[in-house]
C-alpha angles and dihedrals in degrees: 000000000000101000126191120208125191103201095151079118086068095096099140128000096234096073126082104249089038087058098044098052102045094041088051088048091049095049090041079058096052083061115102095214135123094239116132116221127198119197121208099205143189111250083229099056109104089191118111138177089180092123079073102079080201089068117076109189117202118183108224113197092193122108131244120256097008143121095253088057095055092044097052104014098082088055097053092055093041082070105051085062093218130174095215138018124202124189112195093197109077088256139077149177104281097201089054116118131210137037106337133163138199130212109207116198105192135315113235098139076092112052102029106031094155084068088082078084115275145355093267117127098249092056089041090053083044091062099042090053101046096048080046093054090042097060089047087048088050098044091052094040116103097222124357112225106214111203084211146024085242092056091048096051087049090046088063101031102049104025090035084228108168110258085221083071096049123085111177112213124174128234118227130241100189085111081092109042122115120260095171127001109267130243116260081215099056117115097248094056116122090244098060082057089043091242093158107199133260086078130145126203148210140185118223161158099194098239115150090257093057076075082218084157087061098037084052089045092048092047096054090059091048083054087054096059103031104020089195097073118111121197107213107201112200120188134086118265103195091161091057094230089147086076083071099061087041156328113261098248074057093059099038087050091051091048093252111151125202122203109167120198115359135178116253095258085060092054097036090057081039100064097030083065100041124123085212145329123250121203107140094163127190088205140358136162097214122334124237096174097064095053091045087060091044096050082058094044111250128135128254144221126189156138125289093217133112103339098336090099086044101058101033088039099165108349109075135066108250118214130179097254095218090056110074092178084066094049084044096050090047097052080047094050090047088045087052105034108057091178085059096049084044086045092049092043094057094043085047110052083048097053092053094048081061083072115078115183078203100057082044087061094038093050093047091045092059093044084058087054094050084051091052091052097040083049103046093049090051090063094045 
């Protein structure tokens, strides 16, 4: 097959998209197949598969979700001459022709559309245009991949998309997982940062549903009671909303450290030597940070909302994410009850094992498959 692959969503690896597409190319790599892929990527991606002579990266200046996408895109992909053609962003060329699938990741547009990042007209008209491109890109896709069960059923139920459309396929989360324990020297060790334990830690963007105003206000009440506690914030924040929960002399006052974009060793050794991890979401899709903790055995706590129940199952702590005494009282209960915190590391590191990065790319190769076919007997 020649496959076309849109991963200009892949900016940084610690979001979710970013994840999502890098980890399913590299697993698409460890294949041994005669299919032909050719990746649509960011200019300012520094990722390559290129020591694969199967991989053909092309760098695509257009941006996602404009005018000038839908305009050129659908040219750029009539050359390649492709069979199929798989956007791992939610959106895709309408014009294009041919078998062409669409991985939504969750659709919170919808339901959130103030996490855009305020109640100002412009976000608010954000939002509306993008739901409203969404439901055009899922009514001309061949087939929809849902990351969750919860995404699927929105899918159906919201954007009235038919269920028969919809495969839902996993990510994995075994990118993290130990091979060997790793040295308490190595650069990418939290003492080499001064990170002094107790600490907890959270993975975030900043956007309003990463809930980063509660966590902080959480934290401050775990300070109250053990001073000695330090809160390590990973994720990039290129819109700067963390200037809105606090200036930086604030956070370093409060013992918030900031850390911004780091390499999976750092997070790795991050996470081993955590306290806890924090995720009390008020959305996600699916969920990648809580598995990723998991997979490097530290508890987490987390939200019972959307598929956040669906991916962490047994093994996590869930809080009511408006009420930062609760998430308090449950950092406080792990800190105490070591049999808790040993009880949460074993469900946990089992609960992550049960997502492959490899049954991810089989399953979405045969789904390919199923879009060819679908394709190919619409145009007899």
């Amino acid at each position: 097959m020649r496959i076309g692959i849109d991963a200009r969503g892949a900016m940084k690896v610690t979001d979710g998209v970013g994840r999502y597409a890098i980890e399913l190319l590299r697993a698409f790599s460890k294949r041994d197949d005669d299919n032909q892929y050719f990746v649509l990527k960011n200019p300012q991606t520094n990722f390559s598969f290129e020591y694969d002579h199967r991989f053909h990266e092309l760098s695509v200046s257009l941006n996602r979700f404009s005018i000038e996408e839908q305009l050129f895109l659908p040219g750029i992909l009539s050359r390649l001459k492709l069979d199929l053609f798989h956007s791992l962003h939610a959106t895709l060329p309408l014009a294009h022709k041919g078998a062409k699938i669409v991985t939504v990741h969750d659709i919170f547009p919808i339901f959130l559309p103030w996490s855009f990042g305020g109640g100002t007209v412009r976000n608010k008209f954000t939002a509306v245009s993008f739901s409203a491109l969404l439901r055009l890109c899922l009514k001309k896709a061949t087939l929809v991949i849902a990351d969750s069960v919860h995404t699927a059923r929105d899918l159906s139920a919201h954007l009235d998309l038919d269920p028969g459309r919809v495969r839902q396929i996993y990510p994995g989360t075994d990118h993290l997982f130990p091979s060997k324990k790793p040295s308490p020297k190595s650069s990418d060790s939290p003492e080499i940062h001064a990170i002094s334990k107790p600490y907890l830690i959270t993975v975030t963007n900043f956007r309003p549903h990463k809930n980063m105003d509660k966590i902080l206000e959480a934290f401050r009440l775990i300070r109250s009671r053990i001073p000695s506690f330090t809160l390590v914030v990973i994720g990039d924040d290129p819109k700067g909303r963390a200037s809105r929960l606090g200036s930086l002399e604030e956070f370093e006052a409060q013992k918030v450290r900031l850390l911004g974009f780091v390499s999976d060793g750092m997070l790795a050794n991050l996470l081993e030597s955590s306290e806890a991890f924090l995720f009390p979401s008020l959305y996600e899709g699916f969920g990648f940070p809580i598995l990723e903790a998991m997979a490097r055995g530290t508890p987490v706590i987390t939200s019972a909302i959307a598929s956040l129940p669906e991916v962490a199952a047994d093994a996590a702590v869930y809080v009511d994410p408006n009420n930062a005494e609760a998430i308090a009282q449950a950092v406080m209960n792990l800190h105490t009850n070591k049999k808790l915190k040993k009880d949460l590391q074993d469900r946990g590191r089992r609960q992550a094992k049960k997502f492959q990065w490899q049954n991810t790319a089989e399953k979405t190769l045969r789904v390919y498959d199923e879009a060819i076919g679908r394709s190919s007997s619409l145009h007899i």
